[in-house]
N, C-alpha and C positions, 0 to 999 in steps of 0.2 A: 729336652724342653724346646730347642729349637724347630726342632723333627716336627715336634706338637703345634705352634704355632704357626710357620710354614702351610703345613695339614689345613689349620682354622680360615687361613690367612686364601688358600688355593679353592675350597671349599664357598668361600666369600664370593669370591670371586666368579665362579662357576657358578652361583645361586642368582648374583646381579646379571649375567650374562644371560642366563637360560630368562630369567624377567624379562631383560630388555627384547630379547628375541620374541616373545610370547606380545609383549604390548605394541612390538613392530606388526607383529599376524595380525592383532587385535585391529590395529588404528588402517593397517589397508584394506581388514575386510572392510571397516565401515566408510573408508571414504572411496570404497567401492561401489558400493552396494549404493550408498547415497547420490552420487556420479549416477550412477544406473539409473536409480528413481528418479531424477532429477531432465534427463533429457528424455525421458518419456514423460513425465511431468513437472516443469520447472517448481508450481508448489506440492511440495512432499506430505501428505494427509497421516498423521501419525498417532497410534494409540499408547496409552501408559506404558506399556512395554517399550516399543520402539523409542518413546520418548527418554526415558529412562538408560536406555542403550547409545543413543547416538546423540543426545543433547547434552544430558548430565551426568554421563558415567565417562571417566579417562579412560582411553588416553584421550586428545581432541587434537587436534593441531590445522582447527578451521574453523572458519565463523559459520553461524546459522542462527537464522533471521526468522523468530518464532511467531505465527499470529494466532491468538486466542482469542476464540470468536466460540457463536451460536446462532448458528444459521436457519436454525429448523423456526419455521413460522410459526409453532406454538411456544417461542422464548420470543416473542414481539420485541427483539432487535432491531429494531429503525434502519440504523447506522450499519447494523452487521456484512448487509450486502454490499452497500456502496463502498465500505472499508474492505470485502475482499475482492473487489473488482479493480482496486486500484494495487493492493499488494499485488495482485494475480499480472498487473501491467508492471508493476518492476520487477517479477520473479522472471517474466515473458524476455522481458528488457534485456536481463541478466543474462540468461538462457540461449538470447542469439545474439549477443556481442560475440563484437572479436577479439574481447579482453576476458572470456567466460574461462572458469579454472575451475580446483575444487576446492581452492582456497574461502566459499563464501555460498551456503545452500539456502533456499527459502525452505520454511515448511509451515504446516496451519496446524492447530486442535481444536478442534469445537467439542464444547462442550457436553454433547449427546454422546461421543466416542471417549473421552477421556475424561470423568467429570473429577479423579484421581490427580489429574495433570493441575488443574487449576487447585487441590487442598494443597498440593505439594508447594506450590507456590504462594500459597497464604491468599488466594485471592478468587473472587466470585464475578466480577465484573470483565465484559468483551463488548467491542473490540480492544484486544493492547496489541500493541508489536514490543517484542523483549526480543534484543540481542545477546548471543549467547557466544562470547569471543574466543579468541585461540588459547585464551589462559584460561585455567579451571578456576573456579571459585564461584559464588553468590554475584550477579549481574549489579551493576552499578545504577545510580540513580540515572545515570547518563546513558544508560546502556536500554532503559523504558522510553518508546515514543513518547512523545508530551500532545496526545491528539488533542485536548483541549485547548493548547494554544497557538497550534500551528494547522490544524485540521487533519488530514490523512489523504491530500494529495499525492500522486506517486511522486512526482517530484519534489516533495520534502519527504517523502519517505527516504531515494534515493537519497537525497543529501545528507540526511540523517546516517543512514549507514557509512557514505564516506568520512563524514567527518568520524565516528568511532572505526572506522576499520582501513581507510585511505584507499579502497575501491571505488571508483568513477563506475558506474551505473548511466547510461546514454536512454533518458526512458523516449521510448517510440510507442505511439499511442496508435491502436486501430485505426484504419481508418474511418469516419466519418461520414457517410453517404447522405445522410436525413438534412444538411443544410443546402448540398444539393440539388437533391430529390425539393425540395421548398424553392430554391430557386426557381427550376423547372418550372411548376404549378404556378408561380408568381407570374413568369412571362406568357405563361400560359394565357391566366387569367386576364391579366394585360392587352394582352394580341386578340383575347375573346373580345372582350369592354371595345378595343378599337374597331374591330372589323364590324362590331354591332352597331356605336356611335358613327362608323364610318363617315358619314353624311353631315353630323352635327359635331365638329371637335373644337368647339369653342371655349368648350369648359377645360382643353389642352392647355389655353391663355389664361384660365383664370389664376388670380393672385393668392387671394386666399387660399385655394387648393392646395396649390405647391409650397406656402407656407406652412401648413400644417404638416405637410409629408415631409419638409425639412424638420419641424421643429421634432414631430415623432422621431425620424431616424436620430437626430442630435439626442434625444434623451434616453433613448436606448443604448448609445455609447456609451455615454458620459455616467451612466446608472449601475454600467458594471455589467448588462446583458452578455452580452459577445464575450465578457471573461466567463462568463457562465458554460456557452457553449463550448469554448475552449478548454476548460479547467474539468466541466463538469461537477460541481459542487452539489452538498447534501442541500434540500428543502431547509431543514431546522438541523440542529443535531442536540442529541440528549447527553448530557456529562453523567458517564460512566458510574461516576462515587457519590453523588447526589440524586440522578433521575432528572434534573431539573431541563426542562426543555431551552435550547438558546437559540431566539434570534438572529446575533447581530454578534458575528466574531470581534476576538478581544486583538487579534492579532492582524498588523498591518499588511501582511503577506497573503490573506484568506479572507473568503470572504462566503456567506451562506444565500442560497436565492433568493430566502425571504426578506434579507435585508437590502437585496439589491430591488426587489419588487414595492417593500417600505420607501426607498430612496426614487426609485421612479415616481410615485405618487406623489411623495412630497415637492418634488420638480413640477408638477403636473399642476399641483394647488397655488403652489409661488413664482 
């Protein structure tokens, strides 16, 4: 009897053992393979298969930062591009830090490639970002961006992920050339107006003039403009589970252009 349990008991153990080796093979091929796809392209473009494989089947023992989206111009997604231009700036972000691991991967689905990805998940509406943590299970409420009340900035995307995952994300944003390039033309124009007026620049002294070009730049500030160019924010944006178009964010941290172009005018009238 003892012989026999011994046997059941060696057997057990032999069976746990050969698993654990097999879910070891399993878990390096895929955070190899993901590593790989990843520094060739920081967002990973994934089909139900692949999804299935390296998001929601174990082993996992890494985050990955899913975006569901519809990109294609015949799903009249507003929101769609400007929401992966900004993922695409913190996958980028991620991708050449000096904190970059395989502890944390971006990847995208849109809907024309995996329309299987979004039944799985109960859901029809893009853009979302769902996180998909180091422990297996069903993603937590906390674990869904909240883009309607914080927008879809990279930088609260970034934030968003550190506070669920305790990775610092440093987002570095392309550079900028087109406020430049506008400077340029401005002095331009400028230097035109004088060398033309050369003879006549009396209108240099006038009062009123330079009042108005003070009072324009001060409400261009003060209206939220310059965050504009900074941030780069959506025109309107359309809430996902309604369609309803919005204005005029709910949230103190964000803000839309058309509310900052509302707020200029209303400066303008009082």
């Amino acid at each position: 009897m003892k012989l026999i349990l011994t046997y059941i008991i060696g057997i057990t153990i032999l069976i746990n053992l050969i698993d654990c080796q097999v879910n070891n093979d399993v878990l390096s091929e895929k955070v190899e393979q993901l590593t790989e796809w990843s520094l060739k392209k920081p967002v990973i473009r994934l089909n139900f298969d692949k999804f299935k494989h390296y998001v929601k089947s174990a082993p996992r023992n890494y985050s990955i930062v899913v975006m569901l989206t519809a990109l294609a111009s015949h799903r009249e997604c507003q929101i769609c591009r400007p929401a992966n231009d900004e993922f695409q700036i913190v996958a980028q972000s991620w991708r050449y830090s000096p904190q970059f691991s395989n502890n944390l991967f971006f990847a995208m689905v849109d809907f024309d490639d995996a329309p299987d990805v979004f039944k799985m998940l109960n859901t029809a509406s893009a853009p979302q970002f769902i996180l998909f943590g180091r422990k297996q299970g069903k993603p937590k409420a906390a674990d869904h961006f909240d883009i309607s009340r914080v927008g879809f900035s990279a930088e609260q995307i970034a934030k968003w992920v550190n506070d669920r995952t305790e990775i610092n994300i440093r987002v570095f944003r392309p550079p900028n050339y087109s406020g430049l390039l506008l400077a340029v033309l401005l002095v331009m124009m400028v230097g035109s107006l004088l060398y033309v007026k050369r003879n006549n620049l009396e209108f240099l002294f006038n009062k009123t003039s330079w009042s108005l070009i003070v009072i324009g730049a001060i409400l261009i500030f003060i209206s939220g403009q310059m965050w504009n160019q900074i941030r780069g924010p959506p025109m309107v944006y359309r809430n996902p589970q309604t369609g309803q178009v919005v204005y005029m964010s709910d949230d103190n941290d964000f803000q839309l252009v058309a509310e900052t172009l509302i707020v200029y005018f209303i400066y303008i009238l009082f």
